[in-house]
C-alpha positions in Angstrom: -119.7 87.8 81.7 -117.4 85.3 83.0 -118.8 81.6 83.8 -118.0 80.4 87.4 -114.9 78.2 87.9 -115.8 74.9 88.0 -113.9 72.1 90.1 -113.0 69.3 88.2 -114.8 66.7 91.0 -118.1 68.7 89.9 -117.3 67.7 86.0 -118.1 64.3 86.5 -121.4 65.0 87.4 -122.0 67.9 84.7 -124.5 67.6 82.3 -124.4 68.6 78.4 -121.7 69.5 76.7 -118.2 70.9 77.7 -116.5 73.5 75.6 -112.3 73.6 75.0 -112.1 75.0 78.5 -114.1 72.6 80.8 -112.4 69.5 78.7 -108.7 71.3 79.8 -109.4 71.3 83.1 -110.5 67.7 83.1 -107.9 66.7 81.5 -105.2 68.8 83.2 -104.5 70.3 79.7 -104.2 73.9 78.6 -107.3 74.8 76.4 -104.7 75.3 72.7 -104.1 71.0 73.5 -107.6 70.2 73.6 -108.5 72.6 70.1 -105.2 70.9 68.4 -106.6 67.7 69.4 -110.1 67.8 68.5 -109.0 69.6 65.4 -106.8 66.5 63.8 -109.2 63.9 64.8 -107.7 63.0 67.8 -110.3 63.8 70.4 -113.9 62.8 70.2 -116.1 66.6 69.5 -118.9 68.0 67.8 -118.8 70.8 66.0 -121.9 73.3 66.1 -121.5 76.0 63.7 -118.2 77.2 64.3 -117.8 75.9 67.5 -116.5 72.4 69.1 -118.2 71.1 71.5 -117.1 67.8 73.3 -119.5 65.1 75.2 -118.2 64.0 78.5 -119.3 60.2 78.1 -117.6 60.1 74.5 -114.3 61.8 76.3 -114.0 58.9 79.0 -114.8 56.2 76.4 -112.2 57.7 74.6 -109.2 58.0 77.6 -110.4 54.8 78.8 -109.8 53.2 75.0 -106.5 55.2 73.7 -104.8 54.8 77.2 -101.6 56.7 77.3 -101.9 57.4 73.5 -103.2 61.0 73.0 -100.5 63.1 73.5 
């Protein structure tokens, strides 16, 4: 079952964590970005089981800190 689309306005006020494909949208990236990022280190996740997981807080502290520097 698909999960509704969610607007990006309405992330900022989402609560828990955001999997690979909420984190895209936020960041206007396509979902294989976010799981290369998160894989080398580069973006802020947790990993449950098999799966990343990525807090919303710890992704703006991030942006805010790195600038322009994750590419």
């Amino acid at each position: 079952m698909r999960r509704p689309t969610m607007d990006t306005d309405n992330l900022e006020q989402e609560e828990g964590l955001w999997d690979a494909n909420d984190v895209a949208r936020f960041l206007k990236a396509s979902r294989s970005w976010v799981y290369q990022r998160a894989q080398a280190g580069q973006l802020p996740c947790v990993k449950i089981g098999g799966l990343l997981r990525f807090e919303p807080a710890a992704l703006r502290a991030f942006i805010r800190g790195q600038g322009t520097k994750i590419r």
